[in-house]
C-alpha positions as MATLAB code, in Angstrom:
seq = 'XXXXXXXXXXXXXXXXXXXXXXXXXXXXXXXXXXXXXXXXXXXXXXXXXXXXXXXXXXXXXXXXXXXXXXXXXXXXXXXXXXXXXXXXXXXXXXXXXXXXXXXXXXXXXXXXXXXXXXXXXXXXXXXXXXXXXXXXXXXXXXXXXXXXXXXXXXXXXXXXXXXXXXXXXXXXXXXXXXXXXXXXXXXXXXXXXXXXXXXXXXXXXXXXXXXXXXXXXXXXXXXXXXXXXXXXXXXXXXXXXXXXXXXXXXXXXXXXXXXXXXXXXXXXXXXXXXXXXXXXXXXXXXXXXXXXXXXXXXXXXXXXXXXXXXXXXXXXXXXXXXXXXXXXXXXXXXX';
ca = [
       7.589   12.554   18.338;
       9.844   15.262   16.835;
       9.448   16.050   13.140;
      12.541   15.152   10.935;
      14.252   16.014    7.978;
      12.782   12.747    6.554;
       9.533   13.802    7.092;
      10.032   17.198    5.375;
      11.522   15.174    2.330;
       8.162   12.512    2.236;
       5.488   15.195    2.653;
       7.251   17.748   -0.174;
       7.930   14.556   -2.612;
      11.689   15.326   -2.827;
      14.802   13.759   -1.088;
      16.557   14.805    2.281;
      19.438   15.984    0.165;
      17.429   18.932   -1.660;
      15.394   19.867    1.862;
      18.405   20.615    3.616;
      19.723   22.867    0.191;
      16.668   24.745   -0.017;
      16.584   25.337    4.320;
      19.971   25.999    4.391;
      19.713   28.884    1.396;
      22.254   27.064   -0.716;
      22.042   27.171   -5.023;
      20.956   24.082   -7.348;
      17.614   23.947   -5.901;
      14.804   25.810   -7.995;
      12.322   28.322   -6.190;
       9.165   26.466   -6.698;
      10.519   23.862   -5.156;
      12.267   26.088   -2.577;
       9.156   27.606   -1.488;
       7.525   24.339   -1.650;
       9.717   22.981    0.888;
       9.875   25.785    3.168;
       5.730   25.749    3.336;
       6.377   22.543    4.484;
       8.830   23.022    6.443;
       6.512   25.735    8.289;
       3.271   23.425    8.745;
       5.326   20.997    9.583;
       7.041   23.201   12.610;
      10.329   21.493   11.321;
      13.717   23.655   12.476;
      17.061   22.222   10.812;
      19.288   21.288   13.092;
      22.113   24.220   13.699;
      24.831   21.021   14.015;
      23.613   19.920   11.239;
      23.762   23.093    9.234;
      27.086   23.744   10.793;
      28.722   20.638   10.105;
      27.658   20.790    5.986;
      28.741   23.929    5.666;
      31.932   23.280    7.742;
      31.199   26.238    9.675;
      31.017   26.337   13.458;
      28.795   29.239   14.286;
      31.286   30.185   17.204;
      34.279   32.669   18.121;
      36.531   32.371   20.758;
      37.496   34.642   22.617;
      40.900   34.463   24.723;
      41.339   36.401   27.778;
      44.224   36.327   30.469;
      40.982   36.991   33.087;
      37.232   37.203   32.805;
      36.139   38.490   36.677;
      38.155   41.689   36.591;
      35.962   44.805   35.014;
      37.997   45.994   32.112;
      37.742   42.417   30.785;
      34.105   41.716   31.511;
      32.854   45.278   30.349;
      34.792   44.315   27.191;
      33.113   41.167   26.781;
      29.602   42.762   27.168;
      30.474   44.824   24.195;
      31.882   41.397   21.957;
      28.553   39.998   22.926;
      26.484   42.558   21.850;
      27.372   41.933   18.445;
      27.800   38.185   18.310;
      23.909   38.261   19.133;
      23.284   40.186   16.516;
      25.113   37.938   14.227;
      24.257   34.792   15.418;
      27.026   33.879   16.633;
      28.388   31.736   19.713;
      30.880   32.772   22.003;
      33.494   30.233   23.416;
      34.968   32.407   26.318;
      38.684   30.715   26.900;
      40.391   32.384   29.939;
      44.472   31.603   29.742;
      45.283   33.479   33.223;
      49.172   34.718   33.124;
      52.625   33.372   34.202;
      51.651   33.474   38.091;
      48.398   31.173   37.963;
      49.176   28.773   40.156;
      47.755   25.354   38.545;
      50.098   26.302   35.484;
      48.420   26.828   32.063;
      47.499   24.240   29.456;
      48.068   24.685   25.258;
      45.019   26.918   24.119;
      45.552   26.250   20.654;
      44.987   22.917   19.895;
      41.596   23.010   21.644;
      40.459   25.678   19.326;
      40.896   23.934   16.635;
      37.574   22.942   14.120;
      35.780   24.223   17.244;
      35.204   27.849   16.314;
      35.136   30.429   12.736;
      37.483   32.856   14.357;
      39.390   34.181   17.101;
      39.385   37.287   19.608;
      42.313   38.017   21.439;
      42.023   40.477   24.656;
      45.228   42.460   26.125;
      47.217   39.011   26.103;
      50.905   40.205   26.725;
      52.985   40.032   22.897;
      55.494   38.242   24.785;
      53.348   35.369   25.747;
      54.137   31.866   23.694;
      50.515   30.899   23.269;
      49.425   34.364   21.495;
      51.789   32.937   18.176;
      50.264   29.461   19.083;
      46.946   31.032   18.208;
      48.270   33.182   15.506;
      49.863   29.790   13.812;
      46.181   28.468   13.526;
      45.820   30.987   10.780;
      42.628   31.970   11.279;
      40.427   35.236   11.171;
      41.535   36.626   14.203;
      41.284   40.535   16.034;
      42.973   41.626   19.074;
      41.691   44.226   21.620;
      44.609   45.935   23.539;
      47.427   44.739   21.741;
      48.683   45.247   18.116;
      51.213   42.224   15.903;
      51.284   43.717   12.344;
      49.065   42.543    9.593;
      46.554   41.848   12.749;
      43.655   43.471   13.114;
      43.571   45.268   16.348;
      41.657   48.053   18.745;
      43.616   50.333   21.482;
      43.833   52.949   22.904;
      47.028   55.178   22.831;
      47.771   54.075   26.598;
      51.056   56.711   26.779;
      48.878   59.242   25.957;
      46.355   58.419   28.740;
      49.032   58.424   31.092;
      50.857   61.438   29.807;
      47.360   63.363   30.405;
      46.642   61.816   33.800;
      50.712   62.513   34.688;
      50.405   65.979   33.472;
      47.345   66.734   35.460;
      49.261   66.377   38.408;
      52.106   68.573   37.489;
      49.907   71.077   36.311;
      48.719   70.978   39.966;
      51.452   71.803   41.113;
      53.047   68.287   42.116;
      56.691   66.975   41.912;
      56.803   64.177   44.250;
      54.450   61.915   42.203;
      54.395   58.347   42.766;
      53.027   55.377   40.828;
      51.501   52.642   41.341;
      52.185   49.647   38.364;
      50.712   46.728   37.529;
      53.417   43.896   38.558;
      57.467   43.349   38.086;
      56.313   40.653   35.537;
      58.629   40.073   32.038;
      55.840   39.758   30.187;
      53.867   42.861   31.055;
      50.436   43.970   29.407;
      50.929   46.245   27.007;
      49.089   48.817   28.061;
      50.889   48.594   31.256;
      54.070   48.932   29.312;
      52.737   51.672   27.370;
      51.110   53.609   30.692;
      54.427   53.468   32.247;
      56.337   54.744   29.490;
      53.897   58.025   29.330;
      54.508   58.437   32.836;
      58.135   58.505   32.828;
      57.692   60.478   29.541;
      55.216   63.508   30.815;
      57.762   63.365   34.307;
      60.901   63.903   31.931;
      59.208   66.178   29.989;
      58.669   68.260   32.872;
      62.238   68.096   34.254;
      61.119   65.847   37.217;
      63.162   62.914   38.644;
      61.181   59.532   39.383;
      61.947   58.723   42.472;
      62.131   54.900   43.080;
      61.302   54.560   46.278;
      57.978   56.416   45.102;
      57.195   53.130   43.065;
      54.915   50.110   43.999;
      52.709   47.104   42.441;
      49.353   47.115   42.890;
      48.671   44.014   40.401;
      45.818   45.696   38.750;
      43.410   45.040   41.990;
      41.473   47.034   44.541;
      43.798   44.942   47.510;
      46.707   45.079   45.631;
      46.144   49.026   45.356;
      45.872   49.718   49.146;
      49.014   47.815   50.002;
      50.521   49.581   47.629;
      49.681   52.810   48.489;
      50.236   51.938   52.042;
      53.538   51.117   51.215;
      53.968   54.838   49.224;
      52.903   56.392   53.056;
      55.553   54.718   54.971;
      57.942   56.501   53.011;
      60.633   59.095   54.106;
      59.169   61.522   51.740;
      55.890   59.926   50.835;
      53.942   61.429   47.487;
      52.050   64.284   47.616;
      50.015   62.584   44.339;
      49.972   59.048   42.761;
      48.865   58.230   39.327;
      47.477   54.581   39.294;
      47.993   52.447   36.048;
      44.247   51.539   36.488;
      41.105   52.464   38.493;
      40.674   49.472   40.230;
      44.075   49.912   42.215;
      43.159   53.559   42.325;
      40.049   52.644   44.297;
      42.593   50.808   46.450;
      44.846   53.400   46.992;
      41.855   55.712   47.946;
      40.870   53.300   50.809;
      44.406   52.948   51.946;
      44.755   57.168   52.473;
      41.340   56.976   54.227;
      42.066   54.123   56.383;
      45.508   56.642   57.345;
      43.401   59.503   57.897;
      44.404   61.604   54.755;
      41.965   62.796   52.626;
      42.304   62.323   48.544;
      42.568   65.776   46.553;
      43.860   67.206   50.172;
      46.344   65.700   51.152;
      47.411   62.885   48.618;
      46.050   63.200   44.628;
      45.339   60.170   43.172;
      44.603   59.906   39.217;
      43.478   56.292   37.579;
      42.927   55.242   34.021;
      40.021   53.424   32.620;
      36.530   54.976   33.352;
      35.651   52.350   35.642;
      31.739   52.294   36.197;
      32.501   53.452   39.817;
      34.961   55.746   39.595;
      32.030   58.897   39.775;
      30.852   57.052   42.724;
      34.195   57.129   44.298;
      35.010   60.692   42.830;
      38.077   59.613   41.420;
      39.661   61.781   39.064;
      40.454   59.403   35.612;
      41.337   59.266   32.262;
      37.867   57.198   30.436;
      38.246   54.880   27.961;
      35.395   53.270   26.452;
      35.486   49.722   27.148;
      32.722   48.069   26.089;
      33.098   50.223   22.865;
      36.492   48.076   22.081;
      34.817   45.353   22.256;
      32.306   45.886   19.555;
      34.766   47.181   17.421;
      37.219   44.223   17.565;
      34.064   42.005   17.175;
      32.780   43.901   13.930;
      36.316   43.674   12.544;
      36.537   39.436   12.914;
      33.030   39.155   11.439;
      34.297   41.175    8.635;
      37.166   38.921    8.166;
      34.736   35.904    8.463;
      32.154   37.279    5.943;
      35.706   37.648    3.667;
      36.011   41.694    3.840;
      38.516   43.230    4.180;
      39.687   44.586    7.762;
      42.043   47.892    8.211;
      45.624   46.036    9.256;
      46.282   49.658   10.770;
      45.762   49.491   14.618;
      42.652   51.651   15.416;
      43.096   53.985   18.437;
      39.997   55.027   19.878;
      39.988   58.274   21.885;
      40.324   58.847   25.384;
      39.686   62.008   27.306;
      40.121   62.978   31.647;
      37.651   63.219   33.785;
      38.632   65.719   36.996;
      36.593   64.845   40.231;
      37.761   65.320   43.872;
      40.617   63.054   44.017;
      42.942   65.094   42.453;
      43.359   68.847   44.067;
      46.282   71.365   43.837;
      49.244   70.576   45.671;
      50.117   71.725   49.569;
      53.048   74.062   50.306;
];
């Protein structure tokens, strides 16, 4: 039979009430008795129950985290890194995946199912435009976001026109001038950082007094498929690209396969730059701009506990630094 609280209060002499005070660390119970208690507690193999705990100190225990996808590697690598400090905390993780606008079985409220069911909230790259981000933000609790900033929140980026300026300007220092891109999706409600990798794009292409060419842009959706269609659909150009900066690695993996499966070789014939640091991108020699993922995700997890612990978090976004990586994918461009 499993030992109870009860059992703890009859063998110490002292009431349920003051056992579960002097297990749970809480005042008004004096240290003789305290250590008493605990001895007890010890001989007695007795473990207060978490709920319990939880539910008298009105605390859950839990986060959530909100994601618009979990499978794809930028959002699980950031996960590993929230983990990794909500184990060291002792903390539970209630992983809430939203999708976007084009999930087909629609998208129920995330709000109200958050509610007295976790301490805090963690908010990963969901668009600013999105109705259920203020939805979360009117529950008014400690929240952080990773990949997105909303003033007086605390947040954790990187400065994604910068990574793109620096992959963009790799290619024109190359020697490049019909560069094409491949973006995420036509969507109204874009990521930010696919906002933000666009814009330093068009800005290191202004910058170097080159035209974007329209019919040298295509959506890749921020897959490895939706890469190599759209890379394929780059090649059946007029005047296809002679490079291609991808607004993420996974759809530069794509494009890579798609110039293979056409017989062109990457850094030859076509350069293709990605952003992220994805794990294979040395595998696949692809030239990128690294970011550390996992690193965000500690970071944004270590600002909501401080929140929690009631500390004070910087309300300043912090922009953690990115740097390129130059492998074979990228070469000088062909007269």
């Amino acid at each position: 039979m499993a030992i109870t609280i009860r059992d703890v209060a009859e063998a110490a002499g002292v009431s349920t009430a003051t056992v579960s005070r002097a297990l749970r660390g809480l005042p008004n119970v004096d240290e003789r008795t305290r250590g008493r208690i605990q001895q007890v507690a010890a001989d007695l193999d007795y473990v207060i129950s978490p709920s319990a705990s939880r539910l008298a100190s009105g605390r859950t225990g839990s986060i959530a985290v909100v994601t618009p996808y979990v499978a794809r590697w930028f959002f699980s690598t950031v996960l590993s890194g929230v983990e990794d400090v909500l184990q060291e905390a002792d903390m539970d993780l209630l992983l809430t995946c939203i999708g976007d606008h084009n999930t087909p079985s629609g998208r129920s409220p995330v709000a109200p199912r958050l509610r007295r069911r976790v301490d805090g909230i963690l908010v990963i790259a969901v668009p600013p435009a999105d109705p259920q981000l203020r939805e979360l933000l009117d529950l008014d609790m400690p929240t952080s976001m990773i990949g997105l900033t909303v003033h007086g929140v605390p947040s954790v980026t990187i400065d994604d026109v910068a990574a793109a300026r620096l992959a963009t300007q790799h290619l024109i220092n190359l020697g490049h001038t019909r560069i094409g891109i491949i973006g995420g999706s036509p969507s109204e409600a874009p990521f930010t950082a696919e906002f933000d990798r666009e814009a330093g794009f068009a800005k290191a292409m202004s910058e170097a007094g080159l035209d974007i060419d329209p019919m040298l842009e295509s959506y890749g959706y921020f897959t490895i498929e939706g890469g190599e269609t759209a890379m394929t659909a780059l090649l059946t150009q007029p005047k296809p690209p002679t490079a291609v900066f991808a607004l993420s690695d996974e759809m530069a993996f794509g494009a890579l396969r798609a110039l293979r499966a056409h017989g062109l070789k990457p850094g030859t014939d076509v350069s293709v730059v990605g952003v992220d640091g994805h794990d294979m991108s040395e595998h696949l020699d692809l030239t990128t701009v690294v970011q550390p993922v996992s690193e965000l995700g500690r970071i944004a997890a270590d600002a909501l506990l401080t929140q929690m612990r009631g500390g004070e978090s910087s309300q300043e976004p912090i922009r953690v630094p990115t740097k390129l990586v130059v492998r074979g994918s990228t070469g000088p461009a062909r007269d």
